[in-house]
C-alpha positions in Angstrom: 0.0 0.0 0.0 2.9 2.2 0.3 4.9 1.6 -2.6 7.7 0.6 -1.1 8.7 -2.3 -3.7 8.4 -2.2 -7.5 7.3 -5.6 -7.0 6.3 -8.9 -4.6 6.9 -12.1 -5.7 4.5 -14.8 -4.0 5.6 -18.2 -4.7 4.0 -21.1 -3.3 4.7 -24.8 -4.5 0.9 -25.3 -5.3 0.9 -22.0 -7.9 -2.7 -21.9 -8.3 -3.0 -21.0 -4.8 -0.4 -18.3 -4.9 -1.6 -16.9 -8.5 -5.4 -17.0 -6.3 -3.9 -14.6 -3.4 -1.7 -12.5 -6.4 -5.4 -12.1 -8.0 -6.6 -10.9 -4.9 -4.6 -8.5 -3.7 -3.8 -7.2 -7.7 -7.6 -6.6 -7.8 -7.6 -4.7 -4.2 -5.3 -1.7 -6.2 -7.5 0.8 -7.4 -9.2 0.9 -4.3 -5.9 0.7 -2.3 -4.1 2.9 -4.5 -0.6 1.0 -4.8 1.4 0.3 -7.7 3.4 -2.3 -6.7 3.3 -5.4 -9.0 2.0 -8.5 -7.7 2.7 -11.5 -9.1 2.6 -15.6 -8.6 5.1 -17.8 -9.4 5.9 -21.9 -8.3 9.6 -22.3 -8.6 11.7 -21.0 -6.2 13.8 -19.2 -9.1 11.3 -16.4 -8.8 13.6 -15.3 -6.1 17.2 -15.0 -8.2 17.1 -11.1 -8.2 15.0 -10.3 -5.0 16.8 -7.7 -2.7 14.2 -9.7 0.4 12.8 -12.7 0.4 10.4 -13.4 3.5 9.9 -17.0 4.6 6.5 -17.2 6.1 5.6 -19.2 8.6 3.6 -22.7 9.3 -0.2 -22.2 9.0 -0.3 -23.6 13.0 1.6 -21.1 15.7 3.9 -25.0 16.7 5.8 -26.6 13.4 6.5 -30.2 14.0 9.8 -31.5 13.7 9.6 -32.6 10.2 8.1 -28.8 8.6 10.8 -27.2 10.7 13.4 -29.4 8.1 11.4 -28.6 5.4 12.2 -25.1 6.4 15.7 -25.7 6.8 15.7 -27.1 3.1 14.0 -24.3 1.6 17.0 -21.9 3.2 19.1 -24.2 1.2 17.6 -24.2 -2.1 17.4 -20.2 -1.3 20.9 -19.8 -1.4 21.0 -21.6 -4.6 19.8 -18.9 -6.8 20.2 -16.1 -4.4 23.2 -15.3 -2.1 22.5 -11.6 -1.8 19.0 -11.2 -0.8 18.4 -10.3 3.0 16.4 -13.4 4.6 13.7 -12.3 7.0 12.1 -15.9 8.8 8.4 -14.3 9.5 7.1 -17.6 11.7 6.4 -18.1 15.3 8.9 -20.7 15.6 11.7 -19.5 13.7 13.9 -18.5 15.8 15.6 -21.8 15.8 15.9 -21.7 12.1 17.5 -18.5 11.7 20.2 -20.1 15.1 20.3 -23.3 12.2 21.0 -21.2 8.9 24.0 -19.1 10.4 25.5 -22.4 11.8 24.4 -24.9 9.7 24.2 -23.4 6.4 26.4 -20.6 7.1 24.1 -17.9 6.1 25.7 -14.7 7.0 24.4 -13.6 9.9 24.0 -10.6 8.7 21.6 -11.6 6.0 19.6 -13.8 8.1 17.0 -12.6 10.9 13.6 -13.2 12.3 10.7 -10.9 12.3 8.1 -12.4 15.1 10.2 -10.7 17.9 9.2 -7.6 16.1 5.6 -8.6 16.1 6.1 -9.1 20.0 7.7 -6.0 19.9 4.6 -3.9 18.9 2.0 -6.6 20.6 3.3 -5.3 24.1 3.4 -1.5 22.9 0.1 -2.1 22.3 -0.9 -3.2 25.5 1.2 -0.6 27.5 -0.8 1.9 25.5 -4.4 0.5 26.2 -2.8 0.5 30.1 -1.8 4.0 29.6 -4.6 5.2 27.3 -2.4 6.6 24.8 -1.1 5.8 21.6 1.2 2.8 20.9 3.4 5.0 18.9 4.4 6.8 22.2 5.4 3.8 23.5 9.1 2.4 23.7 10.4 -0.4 24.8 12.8 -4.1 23.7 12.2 -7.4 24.0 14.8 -9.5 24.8 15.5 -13.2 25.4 14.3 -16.6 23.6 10.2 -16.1 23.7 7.9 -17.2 25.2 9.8 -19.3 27.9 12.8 -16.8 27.7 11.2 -13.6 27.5 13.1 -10.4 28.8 11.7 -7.1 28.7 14.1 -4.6 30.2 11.2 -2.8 32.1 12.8 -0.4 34.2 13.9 1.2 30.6 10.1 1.4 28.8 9.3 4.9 28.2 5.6 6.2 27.4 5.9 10.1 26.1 9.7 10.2 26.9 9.1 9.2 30.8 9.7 6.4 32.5 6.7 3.8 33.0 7.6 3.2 36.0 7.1 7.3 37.2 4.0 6.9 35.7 2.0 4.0 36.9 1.3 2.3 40.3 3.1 -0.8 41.3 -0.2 -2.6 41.4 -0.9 -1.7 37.4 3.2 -2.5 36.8 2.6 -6.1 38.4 -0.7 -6.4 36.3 1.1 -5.1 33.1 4.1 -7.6 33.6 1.6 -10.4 33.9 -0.2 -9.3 30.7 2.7 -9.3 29.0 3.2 -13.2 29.3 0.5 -13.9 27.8 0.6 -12.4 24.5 2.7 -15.1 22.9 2.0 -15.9 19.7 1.5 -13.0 17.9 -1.7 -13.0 15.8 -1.3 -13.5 12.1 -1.6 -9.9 11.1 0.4 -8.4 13.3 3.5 -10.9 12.3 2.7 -9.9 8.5 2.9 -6.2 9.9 5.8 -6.6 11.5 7.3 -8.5 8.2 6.5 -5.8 6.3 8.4 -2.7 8.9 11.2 -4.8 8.9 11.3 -5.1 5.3 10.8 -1.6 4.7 13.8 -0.7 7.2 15.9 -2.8 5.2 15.3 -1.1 1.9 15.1 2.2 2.8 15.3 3.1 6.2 11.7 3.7 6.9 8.7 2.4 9.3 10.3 1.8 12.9 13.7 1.6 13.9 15.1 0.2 17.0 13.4 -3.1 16.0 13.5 -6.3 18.0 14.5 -9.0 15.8 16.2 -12.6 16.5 19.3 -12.4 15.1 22.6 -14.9 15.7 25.3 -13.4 18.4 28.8 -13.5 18.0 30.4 -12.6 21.1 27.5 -9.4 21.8 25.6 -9.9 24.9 28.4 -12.7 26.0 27.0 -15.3 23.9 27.9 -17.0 20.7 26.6 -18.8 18.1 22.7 -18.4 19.9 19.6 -16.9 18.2 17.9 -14.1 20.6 15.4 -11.7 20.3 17.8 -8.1 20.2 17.3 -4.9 19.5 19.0 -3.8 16.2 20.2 -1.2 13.2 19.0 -2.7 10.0 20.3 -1.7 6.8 20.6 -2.5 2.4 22.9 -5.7 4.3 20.9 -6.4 7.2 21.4 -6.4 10.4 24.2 -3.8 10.7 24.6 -3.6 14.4 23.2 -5.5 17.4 22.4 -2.6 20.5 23.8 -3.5 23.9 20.6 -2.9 25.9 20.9 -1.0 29.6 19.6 -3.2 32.0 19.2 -3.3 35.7 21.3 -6.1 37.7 18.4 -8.3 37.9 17.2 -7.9 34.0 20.8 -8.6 33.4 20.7 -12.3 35.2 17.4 -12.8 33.4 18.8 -12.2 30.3 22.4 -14.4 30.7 19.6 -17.2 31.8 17.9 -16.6 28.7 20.8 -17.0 26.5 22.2 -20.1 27.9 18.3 -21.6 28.5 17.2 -24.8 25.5 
């Protein structure tokens, strides 16, 4: 809708059912008024000159074992007619696969990140907001961790209009808040296509949100290695172009180095 990309490229093994949804949102432009071309295509050579390619994620929030390998396969017939193109692994459970395609495909890590932290990312702006009664878009905040078991949200550093949350609500509406939060995990599926679609935009041209939460692979930040986390980072043409050391109390900081180290 914003005509961000000259074009989108759906490609779905079954191509009546991508060249259906290409149909569908193609016919949604004059009332939309984008220009981007959609199209539908079955071979994964559709994506040989793409500057993004999104993997979405399972049609159920849990993959089994086996569609988590088909996953991994698909990364690797990726790289076969693309090694240029910025990844972005939109599913629930992905998080794992991005951890897999740095070390077991060695997919610059760089290139290779997942978007559903930044769905979680904007899930719990939201609900600070509706605690707050203002708008999400004066709310900041990070998430942190391995979701949902892992989660760390650094809240002594959330912010809602430039002040601290903490200045600004009681510790009985802080408790209820952090218990919210827990909850929220999966993200519905449009706010992980919203999220998607930020992150993509950030990478192209530096617009929508920055500051984004994405799980990305550390090498050495945070004291960890070789382990996919939800972090807050720069995104650029490349990717990720730099992972942000969070500020974090004593106590968020022990959550967080249990996080890393938890299966």
């Amino acid at each position: 809708m914003r005509d961000r990309f000259a074009e989108i490229r759906l490609i779905d093994d079954l191509g009546d059912v991508a060249a259906g949804k290409a149909l569908d949102i193609r016919q949604a432009s004059p009332l939309e008024r984008f220009h981007t071309k959609v199209t539908a295509h079955a071979n994964l050579d559709a994506v040989s000159d793409a500057t993004v390619i999104v993997l979405a994620g399972a049609v159920r929030a849990v993959e089994t074992a086996g569609e988590k390998n088909a996953d991994l396969s698909t990364l690797e017939k990726l790289l076969i007619f693309n090694r240029r193109a910025v990844i972005i692994c939109a599913g629930v459970s992905h998080r794992r696969l991005v951890e897999l395609g740095v070390g077991t495909l060695g997919i610059p890590r760089a290139q290779l990140i997942g978007s559903a932290a930044t769905a979680l990312q904007a899930a719990l702006q939201a609900i600070v907001a509706v605690e707050l009664r203002c708008s999400s878009s004066e709310v900041s905040l990070a998430v942190l961790g391995k979701p949902p078991n892992h989660l760390v949200v650094p809240w002594s550093t959330v912010t809602v209009r430039g002040f601290l949350l903490s200045q600004q609500i009681t510790p009985v509406r802080f408790s209820r808040l952090k218990a919210r939060a827990r909850l929220i995990w999966p993200p519905g599926p449009y706010t992980l296509a919203s999220a998607t679609t930020r992150v993509c935009e950030t990478i192209i041209n530096c617009s929508g949100l920055r500051g984004l939460s994405c799980f990305a692979v550390l090498d050495g930040e945070l004291g960890a290695r070789q382990i996919a986390a939800a972090v807050t980072v720069e995104l650029g043409i490349s990717g990720v172009t730099r992972i942000l050391k969070p500020s974090l109390t004593i106590q968020e900081r022990v959550q967080l180095e249990t996080a890393l180290v938890a299966k």
